[in-house]
C-alpha positions as CSV (number, residue, x, y, z in Angstrom):
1,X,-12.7,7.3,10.7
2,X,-11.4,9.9,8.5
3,X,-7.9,9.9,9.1
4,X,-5.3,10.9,6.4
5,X,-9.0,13.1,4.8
6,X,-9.5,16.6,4.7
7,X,-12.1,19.0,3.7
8,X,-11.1,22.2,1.9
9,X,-13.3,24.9,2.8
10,X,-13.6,28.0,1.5
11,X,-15.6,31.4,2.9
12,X,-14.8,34.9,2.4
13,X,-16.4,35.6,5.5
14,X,-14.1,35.2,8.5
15,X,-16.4,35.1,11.4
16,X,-18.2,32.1,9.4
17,X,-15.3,30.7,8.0
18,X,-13.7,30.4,11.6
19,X,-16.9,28.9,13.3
20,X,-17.8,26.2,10.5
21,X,-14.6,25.3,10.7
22,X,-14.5,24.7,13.9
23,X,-17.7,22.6,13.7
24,X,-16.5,20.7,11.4
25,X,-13.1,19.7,13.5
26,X,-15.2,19.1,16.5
27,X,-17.1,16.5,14.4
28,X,-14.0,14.6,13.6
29,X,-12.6,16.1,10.3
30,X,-9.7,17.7,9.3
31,X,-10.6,21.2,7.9
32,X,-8.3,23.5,5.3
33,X,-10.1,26.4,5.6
34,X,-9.4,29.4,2.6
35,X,-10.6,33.0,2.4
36,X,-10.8,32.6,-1.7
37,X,-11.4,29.9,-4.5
38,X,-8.4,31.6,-6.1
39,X,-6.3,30.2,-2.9
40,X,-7.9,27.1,-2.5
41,X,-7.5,25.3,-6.4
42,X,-4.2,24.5,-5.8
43,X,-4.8,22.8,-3.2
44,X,-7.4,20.3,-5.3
45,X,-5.8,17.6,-7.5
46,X,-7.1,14.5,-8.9
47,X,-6.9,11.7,-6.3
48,X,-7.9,14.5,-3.6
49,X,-8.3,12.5,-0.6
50,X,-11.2,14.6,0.7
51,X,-13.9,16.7,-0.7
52,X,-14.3,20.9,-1.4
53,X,-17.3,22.8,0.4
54,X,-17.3,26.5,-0.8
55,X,-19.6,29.1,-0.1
56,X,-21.0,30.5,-3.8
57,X,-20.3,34.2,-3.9
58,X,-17.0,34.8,-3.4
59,X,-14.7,37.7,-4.2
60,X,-13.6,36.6,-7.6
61,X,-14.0,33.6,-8.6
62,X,-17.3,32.5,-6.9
63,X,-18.2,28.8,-5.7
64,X,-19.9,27.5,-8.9
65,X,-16.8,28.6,-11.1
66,X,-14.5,26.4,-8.5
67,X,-16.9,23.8,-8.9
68,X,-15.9,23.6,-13.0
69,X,-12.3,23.7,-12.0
70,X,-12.6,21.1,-9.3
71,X,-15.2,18.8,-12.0
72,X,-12.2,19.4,-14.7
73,X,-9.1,18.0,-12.0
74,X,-11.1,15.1,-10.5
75,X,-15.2,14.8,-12.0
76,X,-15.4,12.2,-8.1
77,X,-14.4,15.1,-6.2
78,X,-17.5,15.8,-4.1
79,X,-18.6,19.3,-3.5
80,X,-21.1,20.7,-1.7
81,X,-21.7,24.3,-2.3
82,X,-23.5,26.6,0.5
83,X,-25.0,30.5,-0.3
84,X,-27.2,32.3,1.2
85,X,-28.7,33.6,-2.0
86,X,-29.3,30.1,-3.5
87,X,-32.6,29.5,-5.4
88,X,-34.3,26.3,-7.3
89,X,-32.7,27.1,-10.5
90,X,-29.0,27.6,-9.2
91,X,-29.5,24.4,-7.0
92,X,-30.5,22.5,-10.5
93,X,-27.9,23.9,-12.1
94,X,-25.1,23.5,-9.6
95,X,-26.1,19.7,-9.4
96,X,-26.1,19.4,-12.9
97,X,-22.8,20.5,-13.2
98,X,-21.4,18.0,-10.7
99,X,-22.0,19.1,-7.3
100,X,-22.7,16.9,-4.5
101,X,-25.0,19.0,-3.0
102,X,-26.6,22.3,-2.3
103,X,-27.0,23.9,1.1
104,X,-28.9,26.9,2.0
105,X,-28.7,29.5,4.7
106,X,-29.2,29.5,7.3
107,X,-28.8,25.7,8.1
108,X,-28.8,23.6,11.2
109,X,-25.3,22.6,12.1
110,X,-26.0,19.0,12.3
111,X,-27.5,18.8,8.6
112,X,-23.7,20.8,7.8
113,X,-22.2,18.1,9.3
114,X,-24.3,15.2,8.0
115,X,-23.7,16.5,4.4
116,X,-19.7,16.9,4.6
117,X,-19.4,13.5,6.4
118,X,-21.6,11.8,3.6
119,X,-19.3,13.0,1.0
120,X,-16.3,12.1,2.8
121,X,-17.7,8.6,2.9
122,X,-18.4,8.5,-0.6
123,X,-15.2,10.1,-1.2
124,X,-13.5,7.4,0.6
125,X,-15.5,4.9,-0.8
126,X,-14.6,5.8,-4.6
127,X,-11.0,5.7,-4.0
128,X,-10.7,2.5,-2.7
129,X,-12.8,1.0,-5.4
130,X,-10.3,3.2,-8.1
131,X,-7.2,1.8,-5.8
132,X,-8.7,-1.7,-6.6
133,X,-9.2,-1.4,-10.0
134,X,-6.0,-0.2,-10.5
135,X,-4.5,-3.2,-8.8
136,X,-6.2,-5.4,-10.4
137,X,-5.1,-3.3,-13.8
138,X,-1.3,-3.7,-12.3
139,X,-2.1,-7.6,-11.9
140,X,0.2,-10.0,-14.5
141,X,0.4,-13.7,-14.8
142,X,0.4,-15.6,-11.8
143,X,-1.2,-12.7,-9.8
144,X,-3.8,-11.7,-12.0
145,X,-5.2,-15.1,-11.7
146,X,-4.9,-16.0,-8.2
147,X,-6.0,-12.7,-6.4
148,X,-5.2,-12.0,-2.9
149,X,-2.4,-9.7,-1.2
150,X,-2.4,-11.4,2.1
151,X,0.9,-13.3,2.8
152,X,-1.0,-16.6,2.8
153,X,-1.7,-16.0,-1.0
154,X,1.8,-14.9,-1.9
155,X,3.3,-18.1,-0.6
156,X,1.1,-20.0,-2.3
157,X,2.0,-18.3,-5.7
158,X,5.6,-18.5,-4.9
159,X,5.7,-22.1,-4.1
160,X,3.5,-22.6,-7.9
161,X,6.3,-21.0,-9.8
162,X,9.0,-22.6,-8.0
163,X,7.5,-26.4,-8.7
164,X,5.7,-25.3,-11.9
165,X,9.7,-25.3,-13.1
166,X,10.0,-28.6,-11.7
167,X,8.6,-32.3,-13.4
168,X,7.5,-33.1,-9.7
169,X,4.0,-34.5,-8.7
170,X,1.9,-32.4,-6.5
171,X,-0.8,-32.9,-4.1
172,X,-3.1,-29.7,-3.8
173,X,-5.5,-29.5,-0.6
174,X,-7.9,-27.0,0.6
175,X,-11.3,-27.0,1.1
176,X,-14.5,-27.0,-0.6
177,X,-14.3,-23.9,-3.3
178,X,-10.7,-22.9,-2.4
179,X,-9.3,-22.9,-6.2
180,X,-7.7,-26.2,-6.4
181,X,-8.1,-26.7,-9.7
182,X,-7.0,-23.1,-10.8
183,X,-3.9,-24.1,-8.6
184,X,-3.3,-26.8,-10.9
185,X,-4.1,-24.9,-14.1
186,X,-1.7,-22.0,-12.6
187,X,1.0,-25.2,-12.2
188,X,0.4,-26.4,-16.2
189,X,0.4,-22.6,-17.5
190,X,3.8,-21.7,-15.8
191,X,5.7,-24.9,-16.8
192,X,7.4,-26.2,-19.5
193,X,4.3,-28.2,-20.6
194,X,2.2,-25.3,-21.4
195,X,1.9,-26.1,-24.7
196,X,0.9,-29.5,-24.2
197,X,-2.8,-30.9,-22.9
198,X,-4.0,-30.0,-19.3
199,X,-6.3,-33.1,-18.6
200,X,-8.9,-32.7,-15.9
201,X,-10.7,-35.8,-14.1
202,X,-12.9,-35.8,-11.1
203,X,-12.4,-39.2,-9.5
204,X,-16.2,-39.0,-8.0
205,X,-17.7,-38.4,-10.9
206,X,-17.3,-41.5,-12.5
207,X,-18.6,-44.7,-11.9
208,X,-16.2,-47.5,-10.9
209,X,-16.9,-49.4,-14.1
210,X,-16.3,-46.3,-16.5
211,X,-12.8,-45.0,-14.2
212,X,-10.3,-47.6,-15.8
213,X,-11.3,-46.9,-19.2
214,X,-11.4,-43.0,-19.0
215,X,-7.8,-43.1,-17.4
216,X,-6.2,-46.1,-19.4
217,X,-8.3,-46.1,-22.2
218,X,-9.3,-49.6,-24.1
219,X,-8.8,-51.2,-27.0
220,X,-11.1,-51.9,-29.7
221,X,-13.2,-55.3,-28.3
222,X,-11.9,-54.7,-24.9
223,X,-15.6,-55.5,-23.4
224,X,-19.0,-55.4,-25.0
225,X,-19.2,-52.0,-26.3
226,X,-15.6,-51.3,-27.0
227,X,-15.8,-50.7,-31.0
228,X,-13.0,-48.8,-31.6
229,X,-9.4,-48.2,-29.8
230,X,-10.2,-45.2,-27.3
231,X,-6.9,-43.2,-25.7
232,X,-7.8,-42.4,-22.1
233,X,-7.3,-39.2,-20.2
234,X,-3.3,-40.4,-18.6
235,X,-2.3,-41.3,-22.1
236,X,-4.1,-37.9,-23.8
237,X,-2.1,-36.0,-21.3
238,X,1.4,-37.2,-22.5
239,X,3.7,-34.0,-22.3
240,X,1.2,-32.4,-20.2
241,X,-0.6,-32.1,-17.2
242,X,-3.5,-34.6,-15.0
243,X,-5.4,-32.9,-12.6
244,X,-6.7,-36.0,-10.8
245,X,-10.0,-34.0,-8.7
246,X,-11.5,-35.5,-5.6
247,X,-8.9,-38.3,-5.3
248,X,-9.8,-39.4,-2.3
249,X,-12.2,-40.9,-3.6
250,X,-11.1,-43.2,-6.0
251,X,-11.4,-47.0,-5.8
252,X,-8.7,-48.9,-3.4
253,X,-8.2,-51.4,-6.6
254,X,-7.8,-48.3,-8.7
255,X,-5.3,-46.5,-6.4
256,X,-2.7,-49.2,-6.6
257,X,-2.8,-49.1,-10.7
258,X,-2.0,-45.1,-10.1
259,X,0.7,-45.8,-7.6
260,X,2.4,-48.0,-11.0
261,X,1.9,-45.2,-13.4
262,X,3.6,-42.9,-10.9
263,X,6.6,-44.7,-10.4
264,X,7.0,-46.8,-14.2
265,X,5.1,-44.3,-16.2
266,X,3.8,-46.7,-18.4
267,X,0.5,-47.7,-18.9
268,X,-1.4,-50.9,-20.5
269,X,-4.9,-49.7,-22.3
270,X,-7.8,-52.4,-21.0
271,X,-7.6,-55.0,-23.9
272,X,-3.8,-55.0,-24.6
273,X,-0.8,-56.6,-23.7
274,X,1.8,-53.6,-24.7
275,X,3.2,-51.0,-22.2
276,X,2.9,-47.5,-23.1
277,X,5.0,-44.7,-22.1
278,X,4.1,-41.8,-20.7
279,X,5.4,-38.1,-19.8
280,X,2.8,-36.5,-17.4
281,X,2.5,-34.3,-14.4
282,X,0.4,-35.8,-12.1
283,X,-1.5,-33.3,-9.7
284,X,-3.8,-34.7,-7.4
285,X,-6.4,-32.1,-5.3
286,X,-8.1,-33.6,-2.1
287,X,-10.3,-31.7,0.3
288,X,-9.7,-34.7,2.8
289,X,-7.1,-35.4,5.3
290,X,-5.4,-38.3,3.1
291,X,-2.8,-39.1,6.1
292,X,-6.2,-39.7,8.3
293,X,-7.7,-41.6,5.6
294,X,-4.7,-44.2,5.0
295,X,-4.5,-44.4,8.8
296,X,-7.9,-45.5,8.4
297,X,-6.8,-47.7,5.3
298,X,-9.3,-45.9,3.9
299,X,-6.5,-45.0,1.6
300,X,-3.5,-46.8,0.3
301,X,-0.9,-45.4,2.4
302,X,1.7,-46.1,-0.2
303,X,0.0,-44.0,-3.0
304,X,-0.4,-41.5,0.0
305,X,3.4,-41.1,0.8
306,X,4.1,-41.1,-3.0
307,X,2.1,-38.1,-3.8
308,X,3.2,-36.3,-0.7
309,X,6.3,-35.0,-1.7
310,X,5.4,-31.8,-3.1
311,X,2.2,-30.1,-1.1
312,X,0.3,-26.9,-2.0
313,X,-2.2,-26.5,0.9
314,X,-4.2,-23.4,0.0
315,X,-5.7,-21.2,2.9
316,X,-9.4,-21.2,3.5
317,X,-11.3,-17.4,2.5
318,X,-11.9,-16.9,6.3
319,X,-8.3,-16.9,7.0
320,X,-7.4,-14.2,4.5
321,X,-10.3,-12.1,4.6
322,X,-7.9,-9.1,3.8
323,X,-8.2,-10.2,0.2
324,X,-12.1,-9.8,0.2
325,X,-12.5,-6.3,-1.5
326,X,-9.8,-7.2,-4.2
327,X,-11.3,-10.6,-4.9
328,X,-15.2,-8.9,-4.9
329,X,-13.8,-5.9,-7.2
330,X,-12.9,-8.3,-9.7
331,X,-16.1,-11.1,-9.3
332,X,-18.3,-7.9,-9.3
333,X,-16.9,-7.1,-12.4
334,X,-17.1,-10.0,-13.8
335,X,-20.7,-10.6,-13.4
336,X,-21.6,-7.2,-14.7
337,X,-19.9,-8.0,-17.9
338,X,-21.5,-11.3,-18.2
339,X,-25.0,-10.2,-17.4
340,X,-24.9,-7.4,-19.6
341,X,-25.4,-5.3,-16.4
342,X,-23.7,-2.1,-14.8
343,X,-21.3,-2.7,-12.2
344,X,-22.9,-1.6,-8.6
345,X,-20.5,-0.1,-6.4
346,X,-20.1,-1.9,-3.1
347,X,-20.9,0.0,-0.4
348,X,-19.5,-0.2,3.4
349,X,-22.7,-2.1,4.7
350,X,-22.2,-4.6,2.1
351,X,-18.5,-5.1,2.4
352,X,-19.3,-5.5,6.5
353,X,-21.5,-8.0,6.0
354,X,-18.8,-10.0,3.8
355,X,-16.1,-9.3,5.6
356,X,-18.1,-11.0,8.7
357,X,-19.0,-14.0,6.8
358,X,-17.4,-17.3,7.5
359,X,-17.1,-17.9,3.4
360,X,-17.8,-22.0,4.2
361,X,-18.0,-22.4,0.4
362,X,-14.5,-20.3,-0.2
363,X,-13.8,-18.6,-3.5
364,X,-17.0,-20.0,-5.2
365,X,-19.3,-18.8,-2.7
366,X,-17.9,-15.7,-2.8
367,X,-18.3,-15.1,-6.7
368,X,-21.9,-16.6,-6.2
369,X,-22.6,-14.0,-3.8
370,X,-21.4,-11.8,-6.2
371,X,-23.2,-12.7,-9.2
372,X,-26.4,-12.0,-6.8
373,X,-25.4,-8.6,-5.8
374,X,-25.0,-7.7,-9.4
375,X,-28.4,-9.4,-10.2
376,X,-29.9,-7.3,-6.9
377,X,-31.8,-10.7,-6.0
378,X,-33.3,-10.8,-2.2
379,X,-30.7,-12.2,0.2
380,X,-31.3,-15.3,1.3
381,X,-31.0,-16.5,5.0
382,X,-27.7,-18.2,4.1
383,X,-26.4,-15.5,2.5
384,X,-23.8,-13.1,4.0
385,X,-25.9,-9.9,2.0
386,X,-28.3,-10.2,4.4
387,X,-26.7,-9.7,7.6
388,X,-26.2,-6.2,7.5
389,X,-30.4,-6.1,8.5
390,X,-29.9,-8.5,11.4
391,X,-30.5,-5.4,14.0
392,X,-29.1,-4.5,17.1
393,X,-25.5,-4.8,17.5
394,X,-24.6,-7.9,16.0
395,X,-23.1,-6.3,13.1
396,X,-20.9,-4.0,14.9
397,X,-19.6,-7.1,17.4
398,X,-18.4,-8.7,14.6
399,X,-17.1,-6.4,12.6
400,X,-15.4,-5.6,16.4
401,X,-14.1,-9.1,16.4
402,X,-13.0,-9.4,13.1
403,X,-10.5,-5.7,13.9
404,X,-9.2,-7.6,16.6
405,X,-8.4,-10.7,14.7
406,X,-6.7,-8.6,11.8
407,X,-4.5,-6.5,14.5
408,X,-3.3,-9.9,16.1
409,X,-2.9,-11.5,13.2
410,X,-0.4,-8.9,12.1
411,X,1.0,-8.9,15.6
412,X,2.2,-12.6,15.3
413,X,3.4,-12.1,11.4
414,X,5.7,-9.1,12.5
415,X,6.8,-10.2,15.9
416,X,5.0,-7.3,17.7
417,X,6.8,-4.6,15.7
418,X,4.3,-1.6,15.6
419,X,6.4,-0.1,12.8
420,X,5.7,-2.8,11.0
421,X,1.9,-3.5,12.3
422,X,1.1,0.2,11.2
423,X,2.2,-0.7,7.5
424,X,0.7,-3.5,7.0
425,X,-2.6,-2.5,8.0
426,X,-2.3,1.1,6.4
427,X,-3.1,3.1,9.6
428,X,-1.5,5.8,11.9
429,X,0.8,5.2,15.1
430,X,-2.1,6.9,17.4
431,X,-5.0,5.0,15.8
432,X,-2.9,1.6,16.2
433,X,-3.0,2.0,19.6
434,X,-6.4,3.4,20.2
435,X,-7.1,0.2,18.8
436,X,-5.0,-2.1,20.9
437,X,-6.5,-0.1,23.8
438,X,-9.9,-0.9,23.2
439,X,-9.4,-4.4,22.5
440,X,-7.3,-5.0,25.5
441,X,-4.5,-6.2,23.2
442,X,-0.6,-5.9,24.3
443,X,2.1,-5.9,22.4
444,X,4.5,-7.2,24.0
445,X,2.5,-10.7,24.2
446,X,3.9,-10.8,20.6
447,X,7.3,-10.1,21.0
């Protein structure tokens, strides 16, 4: 649980400093035991992956005086100081100055261990919020925009900025809340027609009777109300970019006017005779399966074919669930800033319960449930927040399931290479294959 931590202790009493030691190891950490603060401080840096425990009086400098030093290096280092000679006033103090906590002799060995292994988690905890924040810091164009380090989200970027350079029409599909239209705004911001008008429609949000209009436009006394010329959204978007939303769910008789513009580029406003040329992008986003849909000739196959030259199909949230914490760091943040709220820190039960949830709703779920963690509203049944109080061991099965997944997942993507396995997870040799152990994985299925 704590690989790759350590805990540097420090006791000028060897007997002790021997036997808590020891406890501590048998508990599962990894101890650095020192007779003297004095040997011990160099030991402490910032970005200490572990936390100090000292005992307070100390030949030389004494435990309080290494807690100043340690505060000065790294103010997150946790550190729990332990005397026998402690009172109220020192314990107010100590904490006061930045220590973790206060222990008192004698103790009970479990509350020892309790103590160091809560500040290792927090420890833990605050460095892989800092490494987020810092990636997200790190984060530039294309990346800082669509989040995500799995290696469903990086082919997805790379195939943007290889078409982005190109004047070819694309068809974007993903589900529900998967980003399509950031996809597209990604495609428009990394072309050569950034500077020119990214036009957004949603097909099925339009009535049938208002569609032709808003995309050809109309002249003035095209129909009743038409009292002045009006340039619709194709023509507005000349030199640009037209994110046609939901297309599957345009109009039969409208699709076949779309499959002219695509191939002539011209188009006639409702009320005139003249032709006028265009220069757009068309991108079209769909959460359907359009090949299904023409099959069904519930879409014009031809209009189909023509848009499906250049496909991004962007992954669903469950599928790259490794970009969770990055993706939370940032909607977390976000929220904060917008509610005029402090940022919560999200802790392991939390990040559990999302990383067990299905995500049906994608990316905007996901910043929903994010926007209610900052605003500390009651979970609702629906909501992923609340499974971490389902009971028994539900939790712990899934989060079980979810390893298992991850470890095969990684499996197939490196062809069984447990060199390669170990670092793209970011864990040792020996607890790569603790793990395949327990799941009853083997490798060489993979290979």
């Amino acid at each position: 649980m704590f690989e790759g931590f350590k805990v540097i202790f420090v006791e000028d009493d060897a007997p002790v400093r021997t036997s808590l030691a020891q406890t501590l190891e048998l508990a599962g950490l990894q101890v650095h035991a020192f007779a003297s603060a004095e040997q011990a401080l160099p030991h402490v840096q910032a970005g200490l992956q572990g936390i100090v425990i000292s005992d307070v009086r100390l030949q030389g400098m004494d435990g309080v005086a290494l807690l100043k030093a340690v505060v000065q290096r790294d103010p997150e280092i946790p550190v729990i100081l332990v005397t026998a000679h402690g009172d109220v006033t020192m314990a107010v103090n100590a904490m006061r100055d930045g220590a973790y906590d206060f222990i008192e002799k004698p103790f009970a060995p479990e509350r020892f261990i309790d103590t160091a292994k809560r500040a290792m988690e927090k420890r833990m905890l605050r460095l892989a919020v800092n490494n987020l924040r810092q990636q997200l810091h790190e984060k530039t164009g294309i990346e800082a925009v669509l989040l995500g380090n799995s290696a469903a989200m990086r082919q997805v970027r790379a195939q943007i900025l290889r078409l982005a350079q190109t004047s070819a029409d694309v068809m974007v599909m993903g589900e529900t809340g998967s980003g399509k239209e950031l996809v597209a705004r990604c495609l428009h911001d990394h072309s050569p027609r950034r500077d020119r008008h990214f036009v957004a429609i949603n097909c099925g949000g339009l009535p049938d009777s208002l569609l032709e209009s808003e995309l050809f436009g109309h002249e003035m006394g095209a129909f009743t109300t038409a009292n002045k010329r009006r340039i619709g959204k194709i023509e507005h978007a000349h030199g640009g970019t037209l994110l046609l939303d939901e297309i599957e769910s345009m109009p039969m008789t409208f699709q076949v006017k779309l499959l002219r513009v695509l191939q002539e580029r011209k188009i006639n406003r409702l009320g005139s005779n003249d032709e006028v040329p265009v220069d757009v992008r068309v991108i079209a986003a769909t959460k359907s399966d359009l090949l299904a849909m023409s099959q069904a000739q519930q879409f014009r196959s031809d209009l189909y074919y023509r848009l499906n030259v250049a496909v991004l199909a962007l992954p669903p949230l469950r599928e790259r669930k490794e970009d969770l914490p990055l993706l939370f760091e940032r909607f977390v943040a976000q929220a904060a800033q917008r509610y005029g709220l402090p940022a919560p820190t999200v802790d392991k039960a939390q990040m559990a319960a999302w990383m067990a949830h299905d995500w049906p709703g994608n990316v905007r779920e996901a910043r929903n449930a994010a926007d209610r963690f900052v605003l500390q509203l009651p979970a609702s049944d629906t909501d992923p927040t609340a499974e971490p109080h389902t009971g028994g061991g539900r939790l712990a099965e899934q989060m079980d399931a979810l390893e298992k997944s991850l470890i095969e997942k990684a499996l197939k993507e490196h062809q069984g290479s447990p060199t390669a396995v170990i670092a793209a997870l970011g864990i040792g040799k020996k607890t790569l294959y603790e793990k395949l152990r327990r799941h009853g994985i083997t490798i060489n299925e993979y290979r």
